[in-house]
PyMOL Python script that loads the backbone (N, CA, C, O; Angstrom):
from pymol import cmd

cmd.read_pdbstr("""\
ATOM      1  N   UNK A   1     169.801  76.657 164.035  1.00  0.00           N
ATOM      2  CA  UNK A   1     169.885  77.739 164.996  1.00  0.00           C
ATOM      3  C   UNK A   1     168.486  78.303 165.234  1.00  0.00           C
ATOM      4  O   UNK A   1     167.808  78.633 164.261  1.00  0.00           O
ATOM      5  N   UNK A   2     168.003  78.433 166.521  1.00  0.00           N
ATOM      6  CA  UNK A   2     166.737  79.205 167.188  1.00  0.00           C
ATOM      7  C   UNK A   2     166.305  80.451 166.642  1.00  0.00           C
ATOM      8  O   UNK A   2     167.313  81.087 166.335  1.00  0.00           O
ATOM      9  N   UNK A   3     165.622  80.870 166.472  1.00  0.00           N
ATOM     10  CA  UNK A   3     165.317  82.266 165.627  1.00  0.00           C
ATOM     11  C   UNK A   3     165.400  83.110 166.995  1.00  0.00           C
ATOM     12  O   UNK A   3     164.675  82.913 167.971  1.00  0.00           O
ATOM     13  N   UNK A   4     166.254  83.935 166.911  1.00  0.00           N
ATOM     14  CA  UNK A   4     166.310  85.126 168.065  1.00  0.00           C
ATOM     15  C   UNK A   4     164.940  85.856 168.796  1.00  0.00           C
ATOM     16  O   UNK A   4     164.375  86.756 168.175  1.00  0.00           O
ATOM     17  N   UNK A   5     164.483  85.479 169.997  1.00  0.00           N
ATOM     18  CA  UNK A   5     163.377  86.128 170.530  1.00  0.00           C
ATOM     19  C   UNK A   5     163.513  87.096 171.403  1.00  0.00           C
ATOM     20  O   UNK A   5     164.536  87.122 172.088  1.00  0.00           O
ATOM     21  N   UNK A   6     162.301  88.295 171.589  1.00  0.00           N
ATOM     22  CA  UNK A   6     162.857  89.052 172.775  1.00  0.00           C
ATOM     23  C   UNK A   6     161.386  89.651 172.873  1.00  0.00           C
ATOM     24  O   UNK A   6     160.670  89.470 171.889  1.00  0.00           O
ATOM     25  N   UNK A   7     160.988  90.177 173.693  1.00  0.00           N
ATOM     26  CA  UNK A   7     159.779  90.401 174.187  1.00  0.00           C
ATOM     27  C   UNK A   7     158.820  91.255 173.228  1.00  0.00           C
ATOM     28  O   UNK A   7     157.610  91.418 173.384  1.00  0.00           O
ATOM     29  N   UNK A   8     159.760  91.849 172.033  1.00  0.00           N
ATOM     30  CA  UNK A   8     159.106  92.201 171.080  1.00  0.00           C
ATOM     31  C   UNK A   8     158.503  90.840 170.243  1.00  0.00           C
ATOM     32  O   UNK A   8     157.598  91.007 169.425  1.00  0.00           O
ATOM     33  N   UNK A   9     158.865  89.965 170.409  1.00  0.00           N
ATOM     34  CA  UNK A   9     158.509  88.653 169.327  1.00  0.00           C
ATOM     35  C   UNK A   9     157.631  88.075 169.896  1.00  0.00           C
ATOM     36  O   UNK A   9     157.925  86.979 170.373  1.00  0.00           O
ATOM     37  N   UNK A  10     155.990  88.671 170.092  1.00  0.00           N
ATOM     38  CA  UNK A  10     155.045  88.312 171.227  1.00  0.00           C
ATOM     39  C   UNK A  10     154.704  87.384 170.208  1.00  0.00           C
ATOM     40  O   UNK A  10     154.532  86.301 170.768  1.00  0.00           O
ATOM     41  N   UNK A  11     154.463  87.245 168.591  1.00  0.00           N
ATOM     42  CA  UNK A  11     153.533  85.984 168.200  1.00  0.00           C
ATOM     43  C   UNK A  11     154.493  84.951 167.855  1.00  0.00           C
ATOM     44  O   UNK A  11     154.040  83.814 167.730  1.00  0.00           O
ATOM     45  N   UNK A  12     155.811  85.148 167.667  1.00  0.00           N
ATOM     46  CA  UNK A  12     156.794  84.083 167.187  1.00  0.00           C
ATOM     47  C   UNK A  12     156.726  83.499 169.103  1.00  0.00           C
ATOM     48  O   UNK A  12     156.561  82.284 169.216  1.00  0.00           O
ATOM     49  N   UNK A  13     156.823  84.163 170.228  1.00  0.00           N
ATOM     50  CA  UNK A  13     156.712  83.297 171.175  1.00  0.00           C
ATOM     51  C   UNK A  13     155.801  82.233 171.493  1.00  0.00           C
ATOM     52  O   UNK A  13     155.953  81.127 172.013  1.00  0.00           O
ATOM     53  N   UNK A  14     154.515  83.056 170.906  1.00  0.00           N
ATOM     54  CA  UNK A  14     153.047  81.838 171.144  1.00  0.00           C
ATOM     55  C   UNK A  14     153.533  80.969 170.297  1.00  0.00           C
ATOM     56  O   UNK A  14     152.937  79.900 170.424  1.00  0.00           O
ATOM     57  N   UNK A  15     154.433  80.934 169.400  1.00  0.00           N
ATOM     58  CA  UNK A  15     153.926  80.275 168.591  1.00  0.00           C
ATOM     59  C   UNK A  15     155.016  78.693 169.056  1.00  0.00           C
ATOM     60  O   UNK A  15     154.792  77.483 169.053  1.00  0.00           O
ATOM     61  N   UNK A  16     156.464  79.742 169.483  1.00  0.00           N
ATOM     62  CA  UNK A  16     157.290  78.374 170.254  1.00  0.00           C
ATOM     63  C   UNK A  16     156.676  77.656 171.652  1.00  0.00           C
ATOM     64  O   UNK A  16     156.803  76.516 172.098  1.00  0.00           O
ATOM     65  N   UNK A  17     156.143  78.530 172.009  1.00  0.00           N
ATOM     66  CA  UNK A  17     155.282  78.026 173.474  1.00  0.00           C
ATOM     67  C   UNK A  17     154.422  77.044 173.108  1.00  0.00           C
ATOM     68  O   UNK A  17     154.097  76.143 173.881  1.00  0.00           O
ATOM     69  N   UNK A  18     153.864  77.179 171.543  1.00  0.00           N
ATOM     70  CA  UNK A  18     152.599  76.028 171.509  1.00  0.00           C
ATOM     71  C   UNK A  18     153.356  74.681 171.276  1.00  0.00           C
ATOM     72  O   UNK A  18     153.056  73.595 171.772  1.00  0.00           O
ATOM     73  N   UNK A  19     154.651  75.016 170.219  1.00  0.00           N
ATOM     74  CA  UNK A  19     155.701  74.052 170.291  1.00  0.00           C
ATOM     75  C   UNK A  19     155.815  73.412 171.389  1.00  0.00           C
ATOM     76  O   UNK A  19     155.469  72.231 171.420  1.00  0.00           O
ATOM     77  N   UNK A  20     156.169  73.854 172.182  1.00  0.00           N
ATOM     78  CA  UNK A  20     157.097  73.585 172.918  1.00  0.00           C
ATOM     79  C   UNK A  20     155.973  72.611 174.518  1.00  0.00           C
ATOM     80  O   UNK A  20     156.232  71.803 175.410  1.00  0.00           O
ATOM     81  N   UNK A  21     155.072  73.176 174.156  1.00  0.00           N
ATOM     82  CA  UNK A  21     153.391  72.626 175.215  1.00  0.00           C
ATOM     83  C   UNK A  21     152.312  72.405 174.547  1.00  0.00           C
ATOM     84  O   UNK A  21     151.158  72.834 174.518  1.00  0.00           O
ATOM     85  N   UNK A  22     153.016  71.553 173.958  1.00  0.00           N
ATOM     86  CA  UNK A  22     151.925  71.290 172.745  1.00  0.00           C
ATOM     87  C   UNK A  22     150.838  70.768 173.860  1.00  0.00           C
ATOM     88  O   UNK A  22     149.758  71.169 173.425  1.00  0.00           O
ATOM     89  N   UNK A  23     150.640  70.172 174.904  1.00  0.00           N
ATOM     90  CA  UNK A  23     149.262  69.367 175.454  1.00  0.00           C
ATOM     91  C   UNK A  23     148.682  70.130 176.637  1.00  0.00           C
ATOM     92  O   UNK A  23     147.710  69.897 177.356  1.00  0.00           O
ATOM     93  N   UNK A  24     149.811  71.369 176.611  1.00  0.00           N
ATOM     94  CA  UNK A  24     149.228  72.268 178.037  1.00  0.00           C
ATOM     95  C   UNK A  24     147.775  73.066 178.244  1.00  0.00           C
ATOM     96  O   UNK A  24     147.423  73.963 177.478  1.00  0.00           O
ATOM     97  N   UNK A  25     147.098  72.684 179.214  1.00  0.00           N
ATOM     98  CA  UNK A  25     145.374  73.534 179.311  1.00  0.00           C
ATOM     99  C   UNK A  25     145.603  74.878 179.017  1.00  0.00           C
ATOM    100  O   UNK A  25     145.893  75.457 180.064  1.00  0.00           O
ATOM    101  N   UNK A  26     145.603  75.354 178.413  1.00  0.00           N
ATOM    102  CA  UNK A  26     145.571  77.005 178.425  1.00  0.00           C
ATOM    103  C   UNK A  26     145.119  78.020 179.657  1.00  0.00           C
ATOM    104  O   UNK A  26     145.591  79.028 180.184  1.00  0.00           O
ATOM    105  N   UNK A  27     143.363  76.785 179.904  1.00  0.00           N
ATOM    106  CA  UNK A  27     142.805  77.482 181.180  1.00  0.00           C
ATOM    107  C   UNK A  27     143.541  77.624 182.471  1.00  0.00           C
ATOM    108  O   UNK A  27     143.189  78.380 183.377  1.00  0.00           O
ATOM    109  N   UNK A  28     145.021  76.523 182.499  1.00  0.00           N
ATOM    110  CA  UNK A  28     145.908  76.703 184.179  1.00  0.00           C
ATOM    111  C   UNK A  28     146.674  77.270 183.575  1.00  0.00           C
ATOM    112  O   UNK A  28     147.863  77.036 183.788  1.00  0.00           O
ATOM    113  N   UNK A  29     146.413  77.929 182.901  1.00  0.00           N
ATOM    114  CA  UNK A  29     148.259  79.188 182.447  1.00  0.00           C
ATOM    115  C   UNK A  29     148.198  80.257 183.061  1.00  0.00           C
ATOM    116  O   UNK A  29     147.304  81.082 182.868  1.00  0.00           O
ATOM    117  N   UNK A  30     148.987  80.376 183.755  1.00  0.00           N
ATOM    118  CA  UNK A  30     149.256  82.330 184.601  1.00  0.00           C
ATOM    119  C   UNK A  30     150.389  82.827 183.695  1.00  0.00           C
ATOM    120  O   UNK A  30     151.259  82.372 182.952  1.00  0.00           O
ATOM    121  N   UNK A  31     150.056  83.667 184.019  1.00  0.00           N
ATOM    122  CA  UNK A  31     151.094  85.020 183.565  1.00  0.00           C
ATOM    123  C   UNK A  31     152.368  84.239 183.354  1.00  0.00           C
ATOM    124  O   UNK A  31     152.961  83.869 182.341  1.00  0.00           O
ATOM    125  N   UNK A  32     152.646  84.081 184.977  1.00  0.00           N
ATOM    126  CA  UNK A  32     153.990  83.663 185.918  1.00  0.00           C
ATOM    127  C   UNK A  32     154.701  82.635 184.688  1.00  0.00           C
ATOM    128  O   UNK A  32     155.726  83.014 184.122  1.00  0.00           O
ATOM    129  N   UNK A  33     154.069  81.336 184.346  1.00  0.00           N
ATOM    130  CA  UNK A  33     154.083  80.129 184.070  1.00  0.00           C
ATOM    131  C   UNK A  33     155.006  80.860 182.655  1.00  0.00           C
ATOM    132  O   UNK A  33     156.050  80.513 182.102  1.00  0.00           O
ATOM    133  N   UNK A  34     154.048  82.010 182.418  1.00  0.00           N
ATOM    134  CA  UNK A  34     153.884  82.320 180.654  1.00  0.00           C
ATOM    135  C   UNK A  34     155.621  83.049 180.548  1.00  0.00           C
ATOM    136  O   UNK A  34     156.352  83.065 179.558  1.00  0.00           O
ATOM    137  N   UNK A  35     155.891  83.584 181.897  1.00  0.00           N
ATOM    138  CA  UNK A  35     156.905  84.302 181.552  1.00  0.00           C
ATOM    139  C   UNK A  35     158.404  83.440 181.936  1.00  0.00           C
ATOM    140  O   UNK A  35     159.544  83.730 181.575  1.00  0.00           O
ATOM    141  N   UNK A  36     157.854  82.080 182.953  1.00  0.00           N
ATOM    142  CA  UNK A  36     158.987  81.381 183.468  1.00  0.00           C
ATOM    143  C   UNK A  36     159.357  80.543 181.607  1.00  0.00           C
ATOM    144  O   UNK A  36     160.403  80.622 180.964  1.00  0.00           O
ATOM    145  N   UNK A  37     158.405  80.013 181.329  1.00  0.00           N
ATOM    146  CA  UNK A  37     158.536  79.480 179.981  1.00  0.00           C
ATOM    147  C   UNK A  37     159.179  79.720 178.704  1.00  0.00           C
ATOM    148  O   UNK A  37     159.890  78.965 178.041  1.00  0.00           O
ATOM    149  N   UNK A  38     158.694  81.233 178.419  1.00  0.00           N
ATOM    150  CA  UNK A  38     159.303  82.212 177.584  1.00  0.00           C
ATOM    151  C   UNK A  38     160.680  82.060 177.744  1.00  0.00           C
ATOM    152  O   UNK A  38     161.317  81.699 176.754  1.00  0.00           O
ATOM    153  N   UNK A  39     161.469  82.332 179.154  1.00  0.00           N
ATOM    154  CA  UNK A  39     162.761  83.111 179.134  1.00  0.00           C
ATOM    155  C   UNK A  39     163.874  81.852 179.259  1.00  0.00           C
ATOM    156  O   UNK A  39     165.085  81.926 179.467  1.00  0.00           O
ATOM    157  N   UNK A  40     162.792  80.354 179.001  1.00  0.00           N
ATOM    158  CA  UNK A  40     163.766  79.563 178.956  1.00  0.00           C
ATOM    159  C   UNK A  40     164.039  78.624 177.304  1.00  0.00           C
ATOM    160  O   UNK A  40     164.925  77.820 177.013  1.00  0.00           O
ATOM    161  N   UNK A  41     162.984  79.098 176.558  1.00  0.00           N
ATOM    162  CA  UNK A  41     162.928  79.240 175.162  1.00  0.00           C
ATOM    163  C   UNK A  41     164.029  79.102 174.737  1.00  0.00           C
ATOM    164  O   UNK A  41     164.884  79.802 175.280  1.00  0.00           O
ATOM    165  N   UNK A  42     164.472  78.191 173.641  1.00  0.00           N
ATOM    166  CA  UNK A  42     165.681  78.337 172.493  1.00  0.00           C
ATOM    167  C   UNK A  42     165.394  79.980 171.826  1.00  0.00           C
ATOM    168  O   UNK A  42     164.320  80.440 171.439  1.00  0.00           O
ATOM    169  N   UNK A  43     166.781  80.661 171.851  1.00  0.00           N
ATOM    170  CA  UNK A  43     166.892  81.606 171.291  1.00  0.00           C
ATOM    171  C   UNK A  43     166.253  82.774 171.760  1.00  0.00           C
ATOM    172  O   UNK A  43     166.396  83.866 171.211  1.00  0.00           O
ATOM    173  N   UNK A  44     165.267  82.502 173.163  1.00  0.00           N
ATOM    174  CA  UNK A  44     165.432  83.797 174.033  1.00  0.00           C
ATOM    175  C   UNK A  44     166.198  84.591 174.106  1.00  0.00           C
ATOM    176  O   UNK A  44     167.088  83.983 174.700  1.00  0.00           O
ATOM    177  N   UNK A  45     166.795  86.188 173.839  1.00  0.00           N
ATOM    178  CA  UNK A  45     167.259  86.728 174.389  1.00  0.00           C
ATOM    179  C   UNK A  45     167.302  88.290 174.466  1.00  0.00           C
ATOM    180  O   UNK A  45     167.724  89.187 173.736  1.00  0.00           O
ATOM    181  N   UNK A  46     166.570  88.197 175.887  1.00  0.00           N
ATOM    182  CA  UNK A  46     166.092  89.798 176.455  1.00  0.00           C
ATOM    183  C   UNK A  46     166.281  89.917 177.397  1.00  0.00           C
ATOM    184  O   UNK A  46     166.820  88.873 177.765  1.00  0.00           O
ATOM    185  N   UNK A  47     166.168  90.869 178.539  1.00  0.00           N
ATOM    186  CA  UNK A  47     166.220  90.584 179.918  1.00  0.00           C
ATOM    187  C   UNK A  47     165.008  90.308 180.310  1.00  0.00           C
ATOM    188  O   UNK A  47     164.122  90.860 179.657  1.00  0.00           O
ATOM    189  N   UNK A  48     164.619  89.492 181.345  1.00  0.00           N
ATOM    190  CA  UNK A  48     163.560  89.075 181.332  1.00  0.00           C
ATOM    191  C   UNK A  48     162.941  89.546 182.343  1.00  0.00           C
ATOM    192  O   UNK A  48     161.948  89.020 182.844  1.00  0.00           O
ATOM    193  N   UNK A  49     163.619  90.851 182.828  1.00  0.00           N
ATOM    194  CA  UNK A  49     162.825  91.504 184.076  1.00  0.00           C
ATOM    195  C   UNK A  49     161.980  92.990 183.248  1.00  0.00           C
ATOM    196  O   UNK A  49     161.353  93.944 183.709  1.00  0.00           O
ATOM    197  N   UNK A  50     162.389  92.534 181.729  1.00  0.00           N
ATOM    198  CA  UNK A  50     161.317  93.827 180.673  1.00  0.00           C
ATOM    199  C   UNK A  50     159.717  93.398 180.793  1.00  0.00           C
ATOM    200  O   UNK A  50     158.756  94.157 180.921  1.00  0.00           O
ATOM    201  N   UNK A  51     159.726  91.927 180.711  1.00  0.00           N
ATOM    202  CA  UNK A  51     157.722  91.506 180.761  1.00  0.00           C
ATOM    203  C   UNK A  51     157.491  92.605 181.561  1.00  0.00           C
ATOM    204  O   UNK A  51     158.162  93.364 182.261  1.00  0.00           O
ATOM    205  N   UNK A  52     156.031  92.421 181.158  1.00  0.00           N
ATOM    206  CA  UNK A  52     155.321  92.903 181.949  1.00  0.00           C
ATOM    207  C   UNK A  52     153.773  92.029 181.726  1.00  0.00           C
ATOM    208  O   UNK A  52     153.545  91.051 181.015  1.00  0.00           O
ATOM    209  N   UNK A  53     152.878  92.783 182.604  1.00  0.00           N
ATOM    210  CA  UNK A  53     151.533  92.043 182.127  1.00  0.00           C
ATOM    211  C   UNK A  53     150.956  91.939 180.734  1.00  0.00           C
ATOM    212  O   UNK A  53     150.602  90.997 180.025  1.00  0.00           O
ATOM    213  N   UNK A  54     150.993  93.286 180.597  1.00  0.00           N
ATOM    214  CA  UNK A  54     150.311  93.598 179.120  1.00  0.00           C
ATOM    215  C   UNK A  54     151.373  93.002 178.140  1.00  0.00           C
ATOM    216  O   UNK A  54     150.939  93.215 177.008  1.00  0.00           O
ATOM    217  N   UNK A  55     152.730  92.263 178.061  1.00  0.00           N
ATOM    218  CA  UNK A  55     153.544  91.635 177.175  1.00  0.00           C
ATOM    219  C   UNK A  55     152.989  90.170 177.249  1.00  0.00           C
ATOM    220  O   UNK A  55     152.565  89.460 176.337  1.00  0.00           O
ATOM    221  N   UNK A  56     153.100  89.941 178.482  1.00  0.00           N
ATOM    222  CA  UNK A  56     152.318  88.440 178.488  1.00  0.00           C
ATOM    223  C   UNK A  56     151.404  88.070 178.619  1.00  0.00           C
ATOM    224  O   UNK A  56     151.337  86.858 178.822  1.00  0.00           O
ATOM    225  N   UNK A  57     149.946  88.988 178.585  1.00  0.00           N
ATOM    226  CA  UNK A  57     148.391  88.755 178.249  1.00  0.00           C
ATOM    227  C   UNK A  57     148.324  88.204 176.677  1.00  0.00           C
ATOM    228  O   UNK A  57     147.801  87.236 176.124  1.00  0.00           O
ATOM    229  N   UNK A  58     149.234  89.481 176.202  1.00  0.00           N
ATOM    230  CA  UNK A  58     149.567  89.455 174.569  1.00  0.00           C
ATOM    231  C   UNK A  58     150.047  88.130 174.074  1.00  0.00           C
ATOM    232  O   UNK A  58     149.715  87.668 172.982  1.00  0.00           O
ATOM    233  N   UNK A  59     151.038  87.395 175.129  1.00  0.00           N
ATOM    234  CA  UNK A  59     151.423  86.261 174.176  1.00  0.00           C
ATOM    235  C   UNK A  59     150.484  84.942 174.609  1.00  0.00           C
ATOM    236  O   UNK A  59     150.381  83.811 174.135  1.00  0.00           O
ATOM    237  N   UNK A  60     149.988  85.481 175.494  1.00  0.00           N
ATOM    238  CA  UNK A  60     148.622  84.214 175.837  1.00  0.00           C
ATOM    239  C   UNK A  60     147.726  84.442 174.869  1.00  0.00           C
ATOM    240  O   UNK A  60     147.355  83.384 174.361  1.00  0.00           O
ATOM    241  N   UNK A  61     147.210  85.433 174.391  1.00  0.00           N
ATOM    242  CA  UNK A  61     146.156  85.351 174.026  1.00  0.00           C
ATOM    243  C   UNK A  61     146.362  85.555 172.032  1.00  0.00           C
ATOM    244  O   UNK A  61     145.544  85.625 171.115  1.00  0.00           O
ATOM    245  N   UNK A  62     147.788  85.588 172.094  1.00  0.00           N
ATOM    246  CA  UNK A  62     147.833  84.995 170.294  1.00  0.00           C
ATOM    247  C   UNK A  62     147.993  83.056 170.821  1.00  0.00           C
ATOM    248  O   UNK A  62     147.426  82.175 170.175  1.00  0.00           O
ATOM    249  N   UNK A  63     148.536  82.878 171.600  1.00  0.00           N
ATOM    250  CA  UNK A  63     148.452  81.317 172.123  1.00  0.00           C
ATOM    251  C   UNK A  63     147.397  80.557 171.867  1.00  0.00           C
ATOM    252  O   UNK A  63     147.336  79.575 171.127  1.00  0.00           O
ATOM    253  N   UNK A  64     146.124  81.319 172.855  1.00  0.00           N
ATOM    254  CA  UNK A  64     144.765  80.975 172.400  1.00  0.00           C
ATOM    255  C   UNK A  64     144.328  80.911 171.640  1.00  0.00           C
ATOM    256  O   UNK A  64     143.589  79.954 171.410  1.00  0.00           O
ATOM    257  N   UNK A  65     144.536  81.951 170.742  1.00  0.00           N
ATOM    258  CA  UNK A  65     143.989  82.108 169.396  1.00  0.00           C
ATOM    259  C   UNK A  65     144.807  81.113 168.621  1.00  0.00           C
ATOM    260  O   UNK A  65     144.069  80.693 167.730  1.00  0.00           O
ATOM    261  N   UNK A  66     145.702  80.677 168.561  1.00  0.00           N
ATOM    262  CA  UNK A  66     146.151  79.513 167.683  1.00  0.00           C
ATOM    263  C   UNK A  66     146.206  77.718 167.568  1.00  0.00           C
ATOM    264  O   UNK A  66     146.556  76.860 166.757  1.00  0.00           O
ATOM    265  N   UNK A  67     145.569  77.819 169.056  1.00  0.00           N
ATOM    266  CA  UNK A  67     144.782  76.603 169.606  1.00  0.00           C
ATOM    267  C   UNK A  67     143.680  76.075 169.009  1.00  0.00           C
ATOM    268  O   UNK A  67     143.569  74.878 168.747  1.00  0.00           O
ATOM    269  N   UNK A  68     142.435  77.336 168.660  1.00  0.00           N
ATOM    270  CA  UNK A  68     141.549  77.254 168.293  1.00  0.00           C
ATOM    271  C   UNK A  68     141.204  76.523 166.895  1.00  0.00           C
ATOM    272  O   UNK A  68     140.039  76.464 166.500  1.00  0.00           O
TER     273      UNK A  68
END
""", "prot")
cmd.dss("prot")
cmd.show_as("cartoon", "prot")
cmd.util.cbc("prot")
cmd.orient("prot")
């Protein structure tokens, strides 16, 4: 079973997103991409009209940081 996510779970998301894109450029990631991705996640579940920018700068940029 998926570990339950919701927009509070900004580093458990980077961390399924890296899962989940493992070969994706970081540099063509928008927001948009970051939030269409998220809300289709195993074990998403929030409403997904809560993002906002500052939720998904946040999960890009623990993303980045775990790339490195």
């Amino acid at each position: 079973m998926a570990e339950s996510l919701n927009w509070e779970s900004i580093y458990a998301i980077a961390l399924a997103l890296k899962s989940a894109y493992p070969f994706v450029d970081l540099e063509n990631v928008s927001l948009q991409m970051i939030h269409n991705w998220t809300i289709t996640l195993p074990g998403f579940d929030d409403d997904p009209s809560l993002a906002n920018d500052d939720i998904l700068a946040a999960i890009y940029q623990d993303w980045y940081e775990e790339t490195l």
